[in-house]
PDB file with SEQRES, HELIX, SHEET and CRYST1 records, atoms N, CA, C and O in Angstrom:
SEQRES   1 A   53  UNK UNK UNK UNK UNK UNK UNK UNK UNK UNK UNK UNK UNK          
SEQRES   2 A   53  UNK UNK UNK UNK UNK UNK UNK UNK UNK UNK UNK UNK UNK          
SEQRES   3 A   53  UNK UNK UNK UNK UNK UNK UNK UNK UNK UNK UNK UNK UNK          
SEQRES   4 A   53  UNK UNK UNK UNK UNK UNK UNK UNK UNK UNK UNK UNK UNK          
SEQRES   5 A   53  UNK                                                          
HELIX    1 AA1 UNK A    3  UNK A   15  1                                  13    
HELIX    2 AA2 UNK A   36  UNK A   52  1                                  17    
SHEET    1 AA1 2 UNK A  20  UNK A  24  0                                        
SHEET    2 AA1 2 UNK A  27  UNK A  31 -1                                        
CRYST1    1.000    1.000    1.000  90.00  90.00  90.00 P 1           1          
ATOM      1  N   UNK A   1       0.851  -1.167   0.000  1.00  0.00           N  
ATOM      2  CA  UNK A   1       0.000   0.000   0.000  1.00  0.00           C  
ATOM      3  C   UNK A   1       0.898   1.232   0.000  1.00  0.00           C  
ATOM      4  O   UNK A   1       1.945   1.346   0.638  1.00  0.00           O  
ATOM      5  N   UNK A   2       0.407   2.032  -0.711  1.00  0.00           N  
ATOM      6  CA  UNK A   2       1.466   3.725  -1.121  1.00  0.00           C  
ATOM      7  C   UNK A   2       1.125   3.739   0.357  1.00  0.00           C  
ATOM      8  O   UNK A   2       0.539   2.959   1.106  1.00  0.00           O  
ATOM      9  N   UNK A   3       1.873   5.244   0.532  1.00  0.00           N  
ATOM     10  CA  UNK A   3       2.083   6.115   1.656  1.00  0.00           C  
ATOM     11  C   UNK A   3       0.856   7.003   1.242  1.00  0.00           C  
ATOM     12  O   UNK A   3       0.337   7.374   2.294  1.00  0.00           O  
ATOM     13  N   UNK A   4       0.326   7.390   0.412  1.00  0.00           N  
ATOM     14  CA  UNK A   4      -0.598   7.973   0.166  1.00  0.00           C  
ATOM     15  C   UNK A   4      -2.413   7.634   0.533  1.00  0.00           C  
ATOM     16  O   UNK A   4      -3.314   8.260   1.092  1.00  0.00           O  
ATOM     17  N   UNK A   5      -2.270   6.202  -0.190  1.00  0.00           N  
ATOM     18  CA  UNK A   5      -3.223   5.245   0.218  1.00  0.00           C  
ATOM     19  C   UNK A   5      -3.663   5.305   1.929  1.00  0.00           C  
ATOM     20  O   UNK A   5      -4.699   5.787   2.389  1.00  0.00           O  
ATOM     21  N   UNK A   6      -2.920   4.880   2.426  1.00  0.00           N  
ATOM     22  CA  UNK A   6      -2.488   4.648   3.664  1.00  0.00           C  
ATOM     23  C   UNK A   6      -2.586   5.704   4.333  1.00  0.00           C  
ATOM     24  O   UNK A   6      -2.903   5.655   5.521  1.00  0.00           O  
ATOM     25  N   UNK A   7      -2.333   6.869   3.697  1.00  0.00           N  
ATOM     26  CA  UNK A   7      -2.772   8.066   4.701  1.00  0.00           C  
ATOM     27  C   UNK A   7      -4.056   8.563   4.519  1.00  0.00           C  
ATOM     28  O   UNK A   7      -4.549   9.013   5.553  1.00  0.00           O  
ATOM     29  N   UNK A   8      -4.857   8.630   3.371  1.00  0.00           N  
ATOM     30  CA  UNK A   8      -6.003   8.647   3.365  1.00  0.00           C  
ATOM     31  C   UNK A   8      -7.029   7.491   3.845  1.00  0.00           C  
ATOM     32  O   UNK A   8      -8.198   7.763   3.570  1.00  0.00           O  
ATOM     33  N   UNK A   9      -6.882   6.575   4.335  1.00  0.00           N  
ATOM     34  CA  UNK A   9      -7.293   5.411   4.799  1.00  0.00           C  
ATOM     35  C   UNK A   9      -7.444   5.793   6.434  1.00  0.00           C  
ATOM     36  O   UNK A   9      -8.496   5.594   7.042  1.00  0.00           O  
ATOM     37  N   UNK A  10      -6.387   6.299   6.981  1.00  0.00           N  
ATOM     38  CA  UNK A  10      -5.875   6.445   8.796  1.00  0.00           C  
ATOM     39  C   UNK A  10      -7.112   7.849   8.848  1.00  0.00           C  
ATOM     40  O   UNK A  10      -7.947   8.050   9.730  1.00  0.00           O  
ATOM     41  N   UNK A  11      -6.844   8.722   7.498  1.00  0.00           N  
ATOM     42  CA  UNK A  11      -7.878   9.903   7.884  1.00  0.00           C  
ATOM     43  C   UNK A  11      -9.051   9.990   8.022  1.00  0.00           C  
ATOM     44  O   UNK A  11      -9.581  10.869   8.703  1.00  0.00           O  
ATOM     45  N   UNK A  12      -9.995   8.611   7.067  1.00  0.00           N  
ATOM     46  CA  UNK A  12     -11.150   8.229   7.150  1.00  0.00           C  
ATOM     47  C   UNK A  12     -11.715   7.586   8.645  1.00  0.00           C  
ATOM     48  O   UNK A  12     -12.799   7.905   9.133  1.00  0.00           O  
ATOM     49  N   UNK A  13     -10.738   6.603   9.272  1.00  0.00           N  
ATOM     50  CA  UNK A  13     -10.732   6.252  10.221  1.00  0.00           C  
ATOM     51  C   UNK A  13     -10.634   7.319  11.228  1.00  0.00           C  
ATOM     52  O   UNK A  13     -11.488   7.270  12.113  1.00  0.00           O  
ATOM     53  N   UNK A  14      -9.793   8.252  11.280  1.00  0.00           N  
ATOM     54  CA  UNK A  14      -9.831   9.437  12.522  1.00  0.00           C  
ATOM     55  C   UNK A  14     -11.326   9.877  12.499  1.00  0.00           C  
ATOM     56  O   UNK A  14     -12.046   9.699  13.481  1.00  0.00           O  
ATOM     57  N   UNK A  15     -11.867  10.582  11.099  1.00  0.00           N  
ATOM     58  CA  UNK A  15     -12.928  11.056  10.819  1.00  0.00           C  
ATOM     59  C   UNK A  15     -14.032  10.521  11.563  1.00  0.00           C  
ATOM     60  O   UNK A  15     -15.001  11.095  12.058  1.00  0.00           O  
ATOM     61  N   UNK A  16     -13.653   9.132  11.546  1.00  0.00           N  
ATOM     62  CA  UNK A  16     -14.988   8.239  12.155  1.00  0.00           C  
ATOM     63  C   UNK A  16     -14.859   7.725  13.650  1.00  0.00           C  
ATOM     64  O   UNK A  16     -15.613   6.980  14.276  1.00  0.00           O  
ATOM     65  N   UNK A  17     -13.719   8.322  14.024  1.00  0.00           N  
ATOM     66  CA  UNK A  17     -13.465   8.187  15.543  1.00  0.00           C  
ATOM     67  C   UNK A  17     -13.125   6.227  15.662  1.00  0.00           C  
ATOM     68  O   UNK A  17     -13.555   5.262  16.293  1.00  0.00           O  
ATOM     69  N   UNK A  18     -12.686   6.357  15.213  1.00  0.00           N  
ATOM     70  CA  UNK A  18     -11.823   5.005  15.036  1.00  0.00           C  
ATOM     71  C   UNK A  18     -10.395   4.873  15.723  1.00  0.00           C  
ATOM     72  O   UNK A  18     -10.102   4.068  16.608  1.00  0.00           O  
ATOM     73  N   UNK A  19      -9.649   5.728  15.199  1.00  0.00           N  
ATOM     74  CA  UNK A  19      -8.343   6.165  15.488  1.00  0.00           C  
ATOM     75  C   UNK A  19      -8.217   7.396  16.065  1.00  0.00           C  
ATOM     76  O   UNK A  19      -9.217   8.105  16.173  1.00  0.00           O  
ATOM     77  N   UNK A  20      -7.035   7.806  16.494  1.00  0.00           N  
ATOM     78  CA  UNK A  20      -6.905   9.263  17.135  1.00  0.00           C  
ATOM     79  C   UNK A  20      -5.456   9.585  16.523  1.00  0.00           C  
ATOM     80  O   UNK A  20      -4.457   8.908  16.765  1.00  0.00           O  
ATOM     81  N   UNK A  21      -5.493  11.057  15.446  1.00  0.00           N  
ATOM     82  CA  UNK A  21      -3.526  11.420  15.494  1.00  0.00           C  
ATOM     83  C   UNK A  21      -3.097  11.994  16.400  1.00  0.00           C  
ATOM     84  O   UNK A  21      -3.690  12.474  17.366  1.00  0.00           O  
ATOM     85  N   UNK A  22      -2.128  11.983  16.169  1.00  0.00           N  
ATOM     86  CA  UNK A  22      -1.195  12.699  17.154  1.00  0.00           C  
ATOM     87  C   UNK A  22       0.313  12.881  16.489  1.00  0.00           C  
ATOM     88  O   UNK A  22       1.235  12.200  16.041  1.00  0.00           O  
ATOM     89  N   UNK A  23      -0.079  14.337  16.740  1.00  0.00           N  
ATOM     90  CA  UNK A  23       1.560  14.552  16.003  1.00  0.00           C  
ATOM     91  C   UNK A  23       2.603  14.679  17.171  1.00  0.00           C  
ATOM     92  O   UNK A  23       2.219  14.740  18.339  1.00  0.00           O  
ATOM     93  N   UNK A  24       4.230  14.727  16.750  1.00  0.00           N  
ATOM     94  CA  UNK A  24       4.846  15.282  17.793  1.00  0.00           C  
ATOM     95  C   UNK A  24       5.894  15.939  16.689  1.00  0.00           C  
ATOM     96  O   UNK A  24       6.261  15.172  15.799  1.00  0.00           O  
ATOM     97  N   UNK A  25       6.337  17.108  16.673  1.00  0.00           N  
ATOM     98  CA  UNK A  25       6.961  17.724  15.790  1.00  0.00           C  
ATOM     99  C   UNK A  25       6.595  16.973  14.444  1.00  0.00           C  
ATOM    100  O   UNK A  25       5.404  16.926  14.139  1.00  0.00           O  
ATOM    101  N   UNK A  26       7.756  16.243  13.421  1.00  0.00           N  
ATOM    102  CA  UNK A  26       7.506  15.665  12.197  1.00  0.00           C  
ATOM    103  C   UNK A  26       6.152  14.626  12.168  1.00  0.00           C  
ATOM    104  O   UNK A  26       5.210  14.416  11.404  1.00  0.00           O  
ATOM    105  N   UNK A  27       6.677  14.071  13.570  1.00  0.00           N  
ATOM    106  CA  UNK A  27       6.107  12.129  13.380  1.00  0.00           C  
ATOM    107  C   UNK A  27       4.998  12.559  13.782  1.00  0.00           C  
ATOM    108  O   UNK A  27       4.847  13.426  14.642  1.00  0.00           O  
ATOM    109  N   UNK A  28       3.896  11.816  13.019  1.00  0.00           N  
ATOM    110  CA  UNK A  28       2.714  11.592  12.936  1.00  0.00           C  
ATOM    111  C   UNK A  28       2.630   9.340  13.820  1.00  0.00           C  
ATOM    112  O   UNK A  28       3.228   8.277  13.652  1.00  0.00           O  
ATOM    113  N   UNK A  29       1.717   9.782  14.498  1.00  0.00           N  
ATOM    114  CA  UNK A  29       1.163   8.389  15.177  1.00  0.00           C  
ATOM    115  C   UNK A  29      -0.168   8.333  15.063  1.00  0.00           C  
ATOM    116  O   UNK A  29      -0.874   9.105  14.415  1.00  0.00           O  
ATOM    117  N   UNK A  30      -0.451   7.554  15.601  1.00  0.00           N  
ATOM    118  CA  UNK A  30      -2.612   6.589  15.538  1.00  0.00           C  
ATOM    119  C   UNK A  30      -2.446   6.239  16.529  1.00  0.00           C  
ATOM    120  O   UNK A  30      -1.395   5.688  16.856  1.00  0.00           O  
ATOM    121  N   UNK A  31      -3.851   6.534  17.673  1.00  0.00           N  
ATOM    122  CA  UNK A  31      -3.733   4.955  18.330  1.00  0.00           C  
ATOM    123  C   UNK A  31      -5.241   4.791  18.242  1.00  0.00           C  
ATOM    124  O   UNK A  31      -6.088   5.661  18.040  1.00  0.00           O  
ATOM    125  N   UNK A  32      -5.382   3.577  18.424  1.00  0.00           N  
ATOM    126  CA  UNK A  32      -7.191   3.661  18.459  1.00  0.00           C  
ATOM    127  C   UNK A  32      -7.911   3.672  19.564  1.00  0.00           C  
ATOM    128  O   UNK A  32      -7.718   2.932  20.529  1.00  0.00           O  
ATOM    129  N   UNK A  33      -9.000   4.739  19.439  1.00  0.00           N  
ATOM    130  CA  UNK A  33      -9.824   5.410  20.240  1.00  0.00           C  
ATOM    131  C   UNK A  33     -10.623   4.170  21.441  1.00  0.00           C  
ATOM    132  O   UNK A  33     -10.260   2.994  21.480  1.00  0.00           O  
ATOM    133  N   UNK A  34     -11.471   4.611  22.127  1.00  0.00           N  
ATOM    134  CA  UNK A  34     -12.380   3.605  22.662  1.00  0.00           C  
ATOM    135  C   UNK A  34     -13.228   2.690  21.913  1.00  0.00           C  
ATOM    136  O   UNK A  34     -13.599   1.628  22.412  1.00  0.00           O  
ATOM    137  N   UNK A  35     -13.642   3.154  20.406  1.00  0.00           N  
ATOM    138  CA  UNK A  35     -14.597   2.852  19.672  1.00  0.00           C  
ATOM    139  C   UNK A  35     -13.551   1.866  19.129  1.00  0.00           C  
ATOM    140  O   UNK A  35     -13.729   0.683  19.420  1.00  0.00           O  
ATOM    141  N   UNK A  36     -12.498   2.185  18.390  1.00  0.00           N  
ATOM    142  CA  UNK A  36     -11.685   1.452  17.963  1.00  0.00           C  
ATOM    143  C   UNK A  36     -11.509   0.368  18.683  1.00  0.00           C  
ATOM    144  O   UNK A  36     -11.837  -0.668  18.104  1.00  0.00           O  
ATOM    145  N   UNK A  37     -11.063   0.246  19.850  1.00  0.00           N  
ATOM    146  CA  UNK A  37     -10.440  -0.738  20.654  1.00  0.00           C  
ATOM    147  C   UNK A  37     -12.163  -1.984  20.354  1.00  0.00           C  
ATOM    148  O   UNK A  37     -12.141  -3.211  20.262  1.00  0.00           O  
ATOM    149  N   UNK A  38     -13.170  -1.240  20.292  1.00  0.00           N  
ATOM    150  CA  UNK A  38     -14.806  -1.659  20.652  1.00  0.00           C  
ATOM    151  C   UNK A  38     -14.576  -3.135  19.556  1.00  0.00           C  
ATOM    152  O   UNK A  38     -14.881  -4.290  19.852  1.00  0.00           O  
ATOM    153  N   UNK A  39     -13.967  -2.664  18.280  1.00  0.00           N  
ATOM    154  CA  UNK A  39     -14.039  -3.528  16.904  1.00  0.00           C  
ATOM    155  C   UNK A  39     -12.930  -4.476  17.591  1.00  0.00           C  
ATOM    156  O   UNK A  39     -13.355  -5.631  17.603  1.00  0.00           O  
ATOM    157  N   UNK A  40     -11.805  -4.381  18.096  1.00  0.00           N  
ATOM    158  CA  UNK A  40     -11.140  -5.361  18.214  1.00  0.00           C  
ATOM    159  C   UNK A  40     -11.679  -6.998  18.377  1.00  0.00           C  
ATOM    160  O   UNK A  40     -11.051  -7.949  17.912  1.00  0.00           O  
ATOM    161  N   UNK A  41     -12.887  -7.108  19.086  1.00  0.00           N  
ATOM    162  CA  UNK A  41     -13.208  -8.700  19.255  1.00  0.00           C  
ATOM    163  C   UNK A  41     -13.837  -9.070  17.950  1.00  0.00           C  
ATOM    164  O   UNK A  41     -13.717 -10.282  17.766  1.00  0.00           O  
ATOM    165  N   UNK A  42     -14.521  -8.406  16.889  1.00  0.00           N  
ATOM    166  CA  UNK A  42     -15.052  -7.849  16.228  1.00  0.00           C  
ATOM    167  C   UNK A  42     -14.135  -8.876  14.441  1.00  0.00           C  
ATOM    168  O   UNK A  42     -14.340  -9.681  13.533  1.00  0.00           O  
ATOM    169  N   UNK A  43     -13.077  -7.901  15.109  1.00  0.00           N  
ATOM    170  CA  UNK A  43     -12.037  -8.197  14.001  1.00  0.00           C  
ATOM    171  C   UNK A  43     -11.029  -9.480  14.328  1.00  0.00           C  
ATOM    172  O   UNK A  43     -10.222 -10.066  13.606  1.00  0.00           O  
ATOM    173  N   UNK A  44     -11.335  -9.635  15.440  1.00  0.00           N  
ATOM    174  CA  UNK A  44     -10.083 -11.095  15.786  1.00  0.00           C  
ATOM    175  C   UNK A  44     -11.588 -12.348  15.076  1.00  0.00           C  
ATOM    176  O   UNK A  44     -11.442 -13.197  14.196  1.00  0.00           O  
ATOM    177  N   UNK A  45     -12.641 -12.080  15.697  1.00  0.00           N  
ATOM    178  CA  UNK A  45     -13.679 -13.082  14.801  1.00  0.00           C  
ATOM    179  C   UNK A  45     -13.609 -13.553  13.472  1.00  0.00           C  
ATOM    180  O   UNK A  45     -13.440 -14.652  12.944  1.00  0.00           O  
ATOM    181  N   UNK A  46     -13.828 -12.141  13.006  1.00  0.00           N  
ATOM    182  CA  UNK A  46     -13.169 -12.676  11.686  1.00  0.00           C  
ATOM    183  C   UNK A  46     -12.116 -12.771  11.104  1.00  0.00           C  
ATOM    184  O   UNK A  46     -12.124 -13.532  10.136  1.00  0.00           O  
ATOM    185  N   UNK A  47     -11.366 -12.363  11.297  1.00  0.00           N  
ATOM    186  CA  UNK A  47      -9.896 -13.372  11.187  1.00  0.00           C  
ATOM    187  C   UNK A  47      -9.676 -14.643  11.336  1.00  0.00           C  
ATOM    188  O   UNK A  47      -8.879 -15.304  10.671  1.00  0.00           O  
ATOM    189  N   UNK A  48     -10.808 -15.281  12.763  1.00  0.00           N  
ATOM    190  CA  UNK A  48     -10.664 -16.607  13.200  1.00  0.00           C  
ATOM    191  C   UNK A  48     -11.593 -17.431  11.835  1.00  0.00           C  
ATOM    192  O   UNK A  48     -11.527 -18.540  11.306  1.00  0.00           O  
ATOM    193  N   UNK A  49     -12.438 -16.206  11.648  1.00  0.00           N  
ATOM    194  CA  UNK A  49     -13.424 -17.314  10.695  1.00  0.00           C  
ATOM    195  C   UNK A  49     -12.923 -17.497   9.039  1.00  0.00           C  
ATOM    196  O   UNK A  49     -13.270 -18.374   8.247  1.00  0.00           O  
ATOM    197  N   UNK A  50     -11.854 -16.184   8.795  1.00  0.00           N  
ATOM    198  CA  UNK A  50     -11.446 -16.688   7.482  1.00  0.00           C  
ATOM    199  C   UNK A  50     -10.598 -17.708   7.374  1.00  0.00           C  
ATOM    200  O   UNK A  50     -10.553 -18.462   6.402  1.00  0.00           O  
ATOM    201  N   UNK A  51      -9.739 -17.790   8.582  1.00  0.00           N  
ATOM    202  CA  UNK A  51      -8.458 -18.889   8.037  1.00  0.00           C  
ATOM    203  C   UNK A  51      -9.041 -20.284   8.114  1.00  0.00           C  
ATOM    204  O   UNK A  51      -8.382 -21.306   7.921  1.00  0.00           O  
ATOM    205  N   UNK A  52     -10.473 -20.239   8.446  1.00  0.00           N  
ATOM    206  CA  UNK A  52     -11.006 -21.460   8.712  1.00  0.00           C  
ATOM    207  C   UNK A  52     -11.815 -22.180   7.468  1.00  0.00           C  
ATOM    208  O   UNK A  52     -12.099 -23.359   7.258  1.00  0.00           O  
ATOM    209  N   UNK A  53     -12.057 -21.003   6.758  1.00  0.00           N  
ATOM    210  CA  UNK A  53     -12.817 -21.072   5.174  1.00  0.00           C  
ATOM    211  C   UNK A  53     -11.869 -21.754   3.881  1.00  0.00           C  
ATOM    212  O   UNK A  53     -12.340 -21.833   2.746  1.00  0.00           O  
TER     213      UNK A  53                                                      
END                                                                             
């Protein structure tokens, strides 16, 4: 995935309160929000259910 891709992807996600940025001078970071963390069981499910397909 570009660097481009990828940054418009993290921004959609902030947008939707998914993720949170945070800059510190240059560096740009994510971490994910409460809502975010919410999808985690969410997303380990299906993960469990594709490798099983």
């Amino acid at each position: 995935m570009s660097s481009k891709a990828l940054s418009g992807e993290l921004g959609l996600l902030a947008d939707r309160g998914v993720v949170e940025r945070r800059e510190r001078g240059a560096a740009v970071s994510y971490r994910l929000t409460a809502r975010g963390l919410a999808l985690v069981p969410l997303l380990d499910a299906l993960g469990e259910w594709a490798a099983d397909v």
